[in-house]
C-alpha positions as CSV (number, residue, x, y, z in Angstrom):
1,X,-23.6,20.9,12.1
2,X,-21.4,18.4,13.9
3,X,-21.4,15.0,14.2
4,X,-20.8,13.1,17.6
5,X,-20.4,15.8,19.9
6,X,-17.5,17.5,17.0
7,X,-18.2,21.0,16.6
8,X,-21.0,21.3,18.6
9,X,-20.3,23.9,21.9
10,X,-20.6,22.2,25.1
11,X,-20.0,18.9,22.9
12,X,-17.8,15.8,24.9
13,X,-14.4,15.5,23.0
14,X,-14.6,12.9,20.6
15,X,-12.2,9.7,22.3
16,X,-8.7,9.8,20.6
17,X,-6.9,7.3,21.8
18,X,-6.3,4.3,19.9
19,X,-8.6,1.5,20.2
20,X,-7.7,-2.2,19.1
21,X,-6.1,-5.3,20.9
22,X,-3.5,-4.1,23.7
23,X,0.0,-4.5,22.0
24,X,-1.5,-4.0,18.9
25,X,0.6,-0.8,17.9
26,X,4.0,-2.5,19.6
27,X,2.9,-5.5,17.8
28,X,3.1,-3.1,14.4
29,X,6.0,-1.1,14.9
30,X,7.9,-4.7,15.6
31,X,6.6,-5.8,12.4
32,X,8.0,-2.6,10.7
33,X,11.1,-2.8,11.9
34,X,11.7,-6.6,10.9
35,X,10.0,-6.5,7.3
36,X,12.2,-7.4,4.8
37,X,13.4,-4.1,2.8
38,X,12.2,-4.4,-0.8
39,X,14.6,-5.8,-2.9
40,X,17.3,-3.5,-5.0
41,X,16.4,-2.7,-8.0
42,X,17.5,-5.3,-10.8
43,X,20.9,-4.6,-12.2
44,X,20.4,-2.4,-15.0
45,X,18.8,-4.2,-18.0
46,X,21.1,-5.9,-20.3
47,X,19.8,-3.6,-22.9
48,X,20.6,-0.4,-20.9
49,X,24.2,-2.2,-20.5
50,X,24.9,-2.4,-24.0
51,X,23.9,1.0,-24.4
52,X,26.6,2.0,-22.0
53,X,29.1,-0.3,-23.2
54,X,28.6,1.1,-26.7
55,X,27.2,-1.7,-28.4
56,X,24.0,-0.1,-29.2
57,X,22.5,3.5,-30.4
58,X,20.1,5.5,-28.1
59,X,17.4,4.7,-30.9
60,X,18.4,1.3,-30.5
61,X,17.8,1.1,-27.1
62,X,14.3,2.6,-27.6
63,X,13.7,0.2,-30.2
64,X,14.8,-2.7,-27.7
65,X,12.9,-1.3,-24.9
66,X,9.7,-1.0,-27.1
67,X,9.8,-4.9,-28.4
68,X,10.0,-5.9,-24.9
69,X,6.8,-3.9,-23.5
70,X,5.0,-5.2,-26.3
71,X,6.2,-8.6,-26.5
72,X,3.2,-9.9,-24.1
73,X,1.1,-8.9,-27.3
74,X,2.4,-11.2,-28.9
75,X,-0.4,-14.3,-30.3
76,X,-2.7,-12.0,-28.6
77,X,-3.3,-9.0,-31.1
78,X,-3.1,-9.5,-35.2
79,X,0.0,-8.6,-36.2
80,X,-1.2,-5.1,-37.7
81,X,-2.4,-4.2,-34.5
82,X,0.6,-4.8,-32.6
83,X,2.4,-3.3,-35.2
84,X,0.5,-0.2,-34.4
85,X,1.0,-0.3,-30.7
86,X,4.5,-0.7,-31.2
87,X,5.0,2.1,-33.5
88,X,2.6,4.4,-31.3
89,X,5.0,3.4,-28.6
90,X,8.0,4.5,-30.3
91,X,6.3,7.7,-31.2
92,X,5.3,8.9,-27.5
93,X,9.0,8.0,-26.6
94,X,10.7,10.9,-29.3
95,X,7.6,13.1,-29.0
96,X,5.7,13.1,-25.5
97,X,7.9,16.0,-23.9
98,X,7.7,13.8,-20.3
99,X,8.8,10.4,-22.2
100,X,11.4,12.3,-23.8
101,X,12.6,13.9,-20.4
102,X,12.3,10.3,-19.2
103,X,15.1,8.9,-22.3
104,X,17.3,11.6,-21.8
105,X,17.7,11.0,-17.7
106,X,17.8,7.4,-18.4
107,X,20.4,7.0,-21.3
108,X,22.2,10.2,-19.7
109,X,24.9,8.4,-17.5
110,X,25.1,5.5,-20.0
111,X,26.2,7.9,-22.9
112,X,28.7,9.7,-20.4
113,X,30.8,6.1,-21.1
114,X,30.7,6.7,-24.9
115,X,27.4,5.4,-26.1
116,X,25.3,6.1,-28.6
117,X,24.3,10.0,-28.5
118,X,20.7,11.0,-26.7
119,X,18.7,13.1,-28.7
C-alpha cells in the first residue's frame, strides 16, 4: 500500500525538489559557513592540572571531581542524602567497568608527567 502515488505502479513520482523561500538553501549554507565554531574546550580543570603536576593522587582527583558534581546538592538534599550520592558516585567511578575505562583515558597522559598512579 502506498501513499501519494509511492509504490503504487503507474503512480506520479513523488516531487523532490526542495520547496521553501528561493535562496533559502544559499541563505543556509552562508549561515554555516559563518557560524561561530564552538568554543575549545576549557583548559583542562585545575584539578586535572594538579594531577599532572603531581600535587595530587589519582584517588584524589576522583575525590575532587566527585565534590564538584555534587556540590549543586548542596542546601538542597540533607546531608545524609548527599552523603550517599557522593559516595555512590565514588563507587561507579572504581567499579562501573565504562567509568573506570573513562579514569584511566583521562588521568592517563597526566600520570605520564609523574602523577599519582591510575589504578
Amino acid at each position: 500500500m502506498g501513499i501519494d502515488g509511492i509504490h503504487k505502479p503507474g503512480g506520479t513520482p513523488p516531487n523532490l525538489e526542495p520547496g521553501g523561500t528561493p535562496g533559502a538553501d544559499r541563505e543556509f549554507k552562508a549561515n554555516l559557513e559563518t557560524a561561530p565554531t564552538p568554543a575549545a574546550p576549557a583548559a583542562a580543570s585545575s584539578a586535572l592540572q594538579r594531577l599532572d603536576a603531581g600535587d595530587i593522587s589519582v584517588d584524589e582527583y576522583l575525590d575532587l571531581q566527585v565534590n564538584e558534581a555534587v556540590a549543586h546538592l548542596a542546601g538542597k538534599l540533607p546531608s545524609n542524602q548527599l552523603e550517599f550520592v557522593r559516595e555512590s558516585l565514588r563507587e561507579q567511578l572504581t567499579e562501573d567497568p565504562v567509568l573506570v575505562e573513562l579514569v584511566r583515558r583521562t588521568t592517563l597522559n597526566a600520570g605520564s608527567s609523574g602523577a599519582g598512579s591510575a589504578r
